[in-house]
C-alpha positions as CSV (number, residue, x, y, z in Angstrom):
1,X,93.5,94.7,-21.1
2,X,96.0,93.6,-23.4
3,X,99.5,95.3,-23.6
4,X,101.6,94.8,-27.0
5,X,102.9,96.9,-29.6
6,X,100.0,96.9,-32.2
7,X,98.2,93.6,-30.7
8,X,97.8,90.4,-30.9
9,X,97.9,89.5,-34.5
10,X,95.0,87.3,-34.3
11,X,92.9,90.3,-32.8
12,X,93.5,92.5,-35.7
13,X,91.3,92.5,-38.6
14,X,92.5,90.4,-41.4
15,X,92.7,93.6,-43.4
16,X,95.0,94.9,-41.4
17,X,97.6,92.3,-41.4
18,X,97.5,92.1,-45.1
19,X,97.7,95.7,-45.7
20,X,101.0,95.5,-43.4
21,X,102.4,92.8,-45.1
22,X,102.5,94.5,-48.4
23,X,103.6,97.9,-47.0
24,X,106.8,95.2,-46.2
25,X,107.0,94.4,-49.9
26,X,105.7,90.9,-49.4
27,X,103.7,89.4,-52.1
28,X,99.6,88.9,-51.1
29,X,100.1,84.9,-50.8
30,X,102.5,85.5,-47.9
31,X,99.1,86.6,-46.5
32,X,97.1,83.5,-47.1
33,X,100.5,81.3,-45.8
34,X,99.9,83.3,-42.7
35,X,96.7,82.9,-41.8
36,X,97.3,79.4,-42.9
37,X,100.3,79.2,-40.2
38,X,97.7,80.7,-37.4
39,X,94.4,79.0,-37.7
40,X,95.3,75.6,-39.8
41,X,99.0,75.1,-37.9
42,X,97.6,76.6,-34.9
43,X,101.6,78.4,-34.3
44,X,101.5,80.7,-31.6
45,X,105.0,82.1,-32.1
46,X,106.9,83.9,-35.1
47,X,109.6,81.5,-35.1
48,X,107.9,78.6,-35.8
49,X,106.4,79.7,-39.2
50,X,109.8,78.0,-41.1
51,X,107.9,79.1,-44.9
52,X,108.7,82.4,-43.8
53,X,112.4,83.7,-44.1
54,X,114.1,85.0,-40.8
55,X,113.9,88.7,-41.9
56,X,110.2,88.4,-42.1
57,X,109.7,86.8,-38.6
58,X,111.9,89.2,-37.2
59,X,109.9,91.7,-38.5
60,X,106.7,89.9,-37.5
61,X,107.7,89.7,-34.1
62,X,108.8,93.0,-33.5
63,X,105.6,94.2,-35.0
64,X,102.8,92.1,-33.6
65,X,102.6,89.8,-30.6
66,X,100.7,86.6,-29.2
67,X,99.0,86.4,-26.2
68,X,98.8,82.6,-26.7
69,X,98.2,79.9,-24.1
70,X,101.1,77.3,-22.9
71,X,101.1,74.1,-21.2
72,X,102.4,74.4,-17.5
73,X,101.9,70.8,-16.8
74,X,100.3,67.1,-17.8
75,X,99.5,64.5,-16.0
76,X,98.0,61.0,-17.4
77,X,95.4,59.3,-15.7
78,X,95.4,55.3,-15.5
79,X,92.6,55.5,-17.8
80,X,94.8,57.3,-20.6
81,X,93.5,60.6,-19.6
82,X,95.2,63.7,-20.2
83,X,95.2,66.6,-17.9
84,X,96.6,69.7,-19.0
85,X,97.5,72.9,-17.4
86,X,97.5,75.9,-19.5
87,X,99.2,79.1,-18.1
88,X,97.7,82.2,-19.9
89,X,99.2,85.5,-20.6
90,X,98.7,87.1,-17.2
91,X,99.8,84.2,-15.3
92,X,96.1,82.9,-14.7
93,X,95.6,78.9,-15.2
94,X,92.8,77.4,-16.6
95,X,92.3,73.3,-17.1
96,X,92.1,71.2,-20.2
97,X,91.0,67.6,-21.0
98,X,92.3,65.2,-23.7
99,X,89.8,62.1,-23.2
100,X,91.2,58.9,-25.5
101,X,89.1,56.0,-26.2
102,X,89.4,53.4,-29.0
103,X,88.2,55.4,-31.8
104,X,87.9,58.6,-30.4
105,X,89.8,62.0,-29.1
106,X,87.8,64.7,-27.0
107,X,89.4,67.5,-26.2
108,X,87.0,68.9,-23.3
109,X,87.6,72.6,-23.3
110,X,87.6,76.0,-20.4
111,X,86.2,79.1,-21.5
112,X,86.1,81.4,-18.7
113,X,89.0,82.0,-15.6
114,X,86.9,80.0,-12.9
115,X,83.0,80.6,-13.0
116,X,80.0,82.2,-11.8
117,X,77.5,79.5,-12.1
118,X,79.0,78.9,-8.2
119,X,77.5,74.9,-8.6
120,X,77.9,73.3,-5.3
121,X,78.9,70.4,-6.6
122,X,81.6,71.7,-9.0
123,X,85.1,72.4,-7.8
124,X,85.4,74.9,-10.8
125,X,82.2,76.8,-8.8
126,X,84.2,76.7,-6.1
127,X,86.9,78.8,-7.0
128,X,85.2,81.9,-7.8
129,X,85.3,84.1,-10.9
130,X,88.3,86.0,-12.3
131,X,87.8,86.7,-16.3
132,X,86.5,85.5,-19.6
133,X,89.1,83.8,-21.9
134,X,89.7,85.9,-25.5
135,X,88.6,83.4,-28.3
136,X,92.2,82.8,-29.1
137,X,92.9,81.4,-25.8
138,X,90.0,78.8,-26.0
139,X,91.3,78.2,-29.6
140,X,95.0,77.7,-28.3
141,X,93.7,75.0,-25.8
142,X,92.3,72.9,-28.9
143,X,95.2,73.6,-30.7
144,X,97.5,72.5,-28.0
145,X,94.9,69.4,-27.3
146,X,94.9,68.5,-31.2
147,X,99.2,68.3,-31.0
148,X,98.8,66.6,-28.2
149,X,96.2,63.8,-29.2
150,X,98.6,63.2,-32.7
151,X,101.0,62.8,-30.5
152,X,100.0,60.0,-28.2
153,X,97.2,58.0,-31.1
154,X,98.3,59.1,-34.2
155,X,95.1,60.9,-35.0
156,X,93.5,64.6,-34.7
157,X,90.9,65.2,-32.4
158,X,87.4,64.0,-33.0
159,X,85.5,65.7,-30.9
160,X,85.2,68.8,-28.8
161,X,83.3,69.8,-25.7
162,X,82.8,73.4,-23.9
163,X,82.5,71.3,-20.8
164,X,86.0,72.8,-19.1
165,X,85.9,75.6,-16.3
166,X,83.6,78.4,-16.6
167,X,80.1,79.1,-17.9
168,X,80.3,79.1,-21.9
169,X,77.3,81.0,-22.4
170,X,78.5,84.0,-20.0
171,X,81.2,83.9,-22.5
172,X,79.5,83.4,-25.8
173,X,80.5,85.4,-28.1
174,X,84.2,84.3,-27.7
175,X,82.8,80.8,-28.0
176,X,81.2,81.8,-31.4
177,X,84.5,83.0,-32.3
178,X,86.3,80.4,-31.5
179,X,84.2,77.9,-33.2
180,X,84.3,79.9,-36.6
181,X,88.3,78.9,-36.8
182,X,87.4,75.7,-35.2
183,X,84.8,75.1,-38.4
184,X,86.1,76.9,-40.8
185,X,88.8,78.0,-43.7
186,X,91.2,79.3,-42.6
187,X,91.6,77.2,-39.7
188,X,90.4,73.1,-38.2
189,X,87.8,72.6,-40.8
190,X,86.0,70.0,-38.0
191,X,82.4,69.5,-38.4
192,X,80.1,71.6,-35.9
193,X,78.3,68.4,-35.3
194,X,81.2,67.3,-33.1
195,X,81.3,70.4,-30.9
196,X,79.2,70.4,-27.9
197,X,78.7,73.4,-25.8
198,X,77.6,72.6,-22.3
199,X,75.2,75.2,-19.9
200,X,74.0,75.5,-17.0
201,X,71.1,77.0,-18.8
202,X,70.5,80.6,-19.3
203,X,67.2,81.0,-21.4
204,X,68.3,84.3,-23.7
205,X,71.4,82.9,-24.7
206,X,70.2,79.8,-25.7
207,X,67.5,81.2,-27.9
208,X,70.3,83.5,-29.2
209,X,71.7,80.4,-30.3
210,X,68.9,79.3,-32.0
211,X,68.9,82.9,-33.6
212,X,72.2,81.9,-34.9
213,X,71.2,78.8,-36.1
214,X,74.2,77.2,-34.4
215,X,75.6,73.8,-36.2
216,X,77.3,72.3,-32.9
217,X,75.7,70.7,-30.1
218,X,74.0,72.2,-26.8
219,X,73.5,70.4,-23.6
220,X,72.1,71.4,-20.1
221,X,73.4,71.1,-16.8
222,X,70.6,70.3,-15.2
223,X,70.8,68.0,-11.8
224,X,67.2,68.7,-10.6
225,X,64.0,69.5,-12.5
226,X,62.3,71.5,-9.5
227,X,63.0,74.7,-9.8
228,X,64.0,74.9,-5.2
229,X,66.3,72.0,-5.6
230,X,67.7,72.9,-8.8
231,X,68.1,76.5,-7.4
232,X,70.0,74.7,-4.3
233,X,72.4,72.9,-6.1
234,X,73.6,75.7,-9.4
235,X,72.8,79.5,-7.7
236,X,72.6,81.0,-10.6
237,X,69.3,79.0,-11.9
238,X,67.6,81.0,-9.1
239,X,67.5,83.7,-12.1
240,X,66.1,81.5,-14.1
241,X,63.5,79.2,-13.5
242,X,62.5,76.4,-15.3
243,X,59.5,76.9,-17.4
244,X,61.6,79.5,-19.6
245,X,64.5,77.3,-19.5
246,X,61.9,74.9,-21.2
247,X,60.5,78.0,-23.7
248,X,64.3,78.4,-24.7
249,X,65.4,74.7,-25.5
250,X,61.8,74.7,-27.3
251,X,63.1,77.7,-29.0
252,X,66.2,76.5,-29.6
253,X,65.0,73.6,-31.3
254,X,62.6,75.1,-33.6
255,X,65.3,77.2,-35.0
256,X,67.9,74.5,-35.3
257,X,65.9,71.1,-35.3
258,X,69.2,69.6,-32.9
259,X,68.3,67.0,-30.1
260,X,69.4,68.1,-26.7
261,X,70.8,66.4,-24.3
262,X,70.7,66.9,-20.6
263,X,73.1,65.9,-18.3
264,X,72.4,64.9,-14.7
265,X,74.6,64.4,-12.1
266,X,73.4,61.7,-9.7
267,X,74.0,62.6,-6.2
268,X,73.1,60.4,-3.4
269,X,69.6,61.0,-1.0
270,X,69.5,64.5,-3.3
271,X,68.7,64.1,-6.4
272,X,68.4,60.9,-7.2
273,X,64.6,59.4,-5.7
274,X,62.1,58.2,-8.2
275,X,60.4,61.6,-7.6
276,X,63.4,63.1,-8.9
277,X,63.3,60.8,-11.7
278,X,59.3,61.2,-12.6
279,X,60.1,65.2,-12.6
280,X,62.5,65.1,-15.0
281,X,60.8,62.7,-17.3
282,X,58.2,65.5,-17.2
283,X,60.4,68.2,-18.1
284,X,62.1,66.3,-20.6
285,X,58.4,65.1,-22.4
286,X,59.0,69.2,-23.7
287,X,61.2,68.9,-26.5
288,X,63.2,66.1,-28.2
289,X,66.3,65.0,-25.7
290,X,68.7,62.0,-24.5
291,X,69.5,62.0,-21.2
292,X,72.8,61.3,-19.6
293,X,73.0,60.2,-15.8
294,X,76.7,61.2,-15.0
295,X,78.3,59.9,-10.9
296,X,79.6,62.5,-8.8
297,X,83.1,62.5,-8.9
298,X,84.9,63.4,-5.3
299,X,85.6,67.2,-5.0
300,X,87.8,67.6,-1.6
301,X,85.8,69.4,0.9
302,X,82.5,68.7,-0.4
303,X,80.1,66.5,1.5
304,X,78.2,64.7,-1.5
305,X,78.4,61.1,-2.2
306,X,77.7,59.4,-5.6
307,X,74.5,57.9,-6.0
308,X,74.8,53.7,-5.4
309,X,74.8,51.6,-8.2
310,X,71.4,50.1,-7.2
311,X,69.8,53.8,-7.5
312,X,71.3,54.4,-10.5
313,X,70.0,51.7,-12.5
314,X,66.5,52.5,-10.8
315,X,66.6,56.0,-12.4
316,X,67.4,54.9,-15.7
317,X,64.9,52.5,-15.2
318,X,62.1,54.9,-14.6
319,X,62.9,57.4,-17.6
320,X,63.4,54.4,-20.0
321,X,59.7,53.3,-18.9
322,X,58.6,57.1,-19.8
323,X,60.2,56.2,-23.1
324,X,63.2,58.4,-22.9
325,X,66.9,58.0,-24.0
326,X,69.0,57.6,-21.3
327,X,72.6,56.3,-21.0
328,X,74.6,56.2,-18.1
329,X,77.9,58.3,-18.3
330,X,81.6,56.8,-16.9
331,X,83.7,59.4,-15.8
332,X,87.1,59.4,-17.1
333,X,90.0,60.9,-15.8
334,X,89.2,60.6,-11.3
335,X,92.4,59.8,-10.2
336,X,94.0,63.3,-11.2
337,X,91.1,65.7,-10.6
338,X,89.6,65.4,-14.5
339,X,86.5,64.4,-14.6
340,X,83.6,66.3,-15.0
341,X,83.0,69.1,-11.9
342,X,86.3,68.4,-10.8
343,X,88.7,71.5,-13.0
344,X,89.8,74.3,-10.6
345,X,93.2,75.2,-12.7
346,X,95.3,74.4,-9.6
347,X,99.3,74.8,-10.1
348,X,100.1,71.5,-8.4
349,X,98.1,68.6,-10.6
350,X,101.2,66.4,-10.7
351,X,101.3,66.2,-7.0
């Protein structure tokens, strides 16, 4: 799939690179400033390692290659949001979110080329499928995100979300490896704890999660807790129904002892009745959870309508009284297409 001289350099087994680097004459440190350059720096050309003399970036880039990700376009919300559009090696785009608060930076992150989760509700489901993202392209975006987040607070990102386009969990071992640099040494060093990956919910790969003992965060996508509603609004949960989407967050739990949090989108006259609300409350009585009751933001040529601020506050009302934790969720980012269900990597987001 990929086309370079001996590959991506960030493909190749660590081994490899060093072994190279010494046939060259270079000392064994100039390995550890390397990998110190990729993961830690986050470079994603020759040139811009400047430890490095010119000889040995020449040589480097006419030996190895990148198939890094780069920024097409921004555009800022009035909010402060950040909307990026990263162009990938074979001229595919995929979306990426910089969310700035007081204290905080979330860099909300795209793991697959579209998705095939095919939500109605989701411009992103919309689109269709066209690949998976390598782990170095989702660990470009939160590269590029980090830069980008100094740039305009001062500070590093504090948080991280798989919530971008595409299904992480169709994707998962990508994610994994993307979240080892993410983590670890060499690379970000953040804690998992502020990594969230978001699902629509597919049972084996969440208790393969468990089975990994994962550090970071999982929450569903879960909009309706009958499985003929549910199965109405995200196709693919027609696979899948809901009591082993319960047996895998229960598994999940066991094995990692992390809350869960679900995240409902509240659509007006669908989901959103106190039936809807005494469902989910029943589901949710399954495992330790928070709940998160997020507005439907507009997606052009879809007919839903955001729930009314009276209903709402009903909702909450009725999964407070069954003695969950619910918050409601404001949306960040509407006015240029980048809140949540709203990514579709279009070309023209500073129109």
């Amino acid at each position: 799939m990929i086309t370079d001289k001996i590959g991506d350099i960030r493909l190749l087994e660590r081994n490899r690179v060093e072994k190279w680097l010494i046939e060259q004459g270079e000392q064994r440190y100039r390995f550890r400033q390397l990998e110190e350059w990729l993961w830690t720096k986050g470079v994603r050309s020759f040139d811009e390692i400047t430890s490095f003399p010119k000889c040995l970036r020449d040589k480097l880039s006419q030996n190895f290659s990148f198939i890094s990700v780069s920024t097409y376009k921004i555009k800022e919300s009035k909010d402060g949001t950040l909307k990026s559009l990263f162009s990938l090696y074979d001229d595919e785009l995929v979306e990426g979110v910089l969310i700035i608060s007081n204290n905080r930076s979330t860099a909300c992150i795209s793991t697959q080329v579209g998705c095939k989760s095919g939500c109605k509700f989701c411009a992103t489901g919309q689109a269709g499928f066209k690949r998976n993202l390598h782990f170095v392209e989702i660990f470009d975006q939160v590269t590029i995100l980090n830069k980008l987040s100094v740039e305009h607070t001062g500070r590093p990102l504090s948080n991280i979300v798989f919530m971008g386009m595409g299904e992480p969990l169709l994707n998962y071992e990508a994610v994994k490896e993307s979240v080892k640099y993410i983590t670890g040494k060499p690379g970000l060093e953040m804690s998992p704890s502020r990594i969230t990956l978001s699902t629509v919910g597919i049972p084996e790969m969440i208790k393969k999660m468990g089975d990994d003992n994962v550090k970071y965060n999982l929450a569903i996508s879960f909009h309706a807790a009958n499985d003929s509603k549910r199965s109405e609004l995200i196709p693919l949960a027609k696979k899948y129904n809901l009591k082993e989407l319960a047996t895998a967050i229960k598994y999940f739990h066991k094995k990692t002892n992390n809350r869960i949090t679900i995240e409902y989108l509240l659509l007006g006259g669908v989901n959103d009745l106190p039936g809807d609300a005494a469902e989910l409350a029943i589901f949710c009585r399954n495992f330790p959870v928070k709940i998160n009751l997020i507005n439907f933001n507009p997606v052009k040529g879809l007919d839903f309508v955001n729930s009314s601020k009276e209903d709402t506050l009903r909702f909450q009302k009725i999964l407070k009284n069954k003695n969950m934790i619910v918050n409601i969720r404001r949306s960040r980012g509407i006015d240029i297409d980048a809140a949540c269900g709203q990514l579709a990597g279009k070309s023209n987001i500073t129109e």
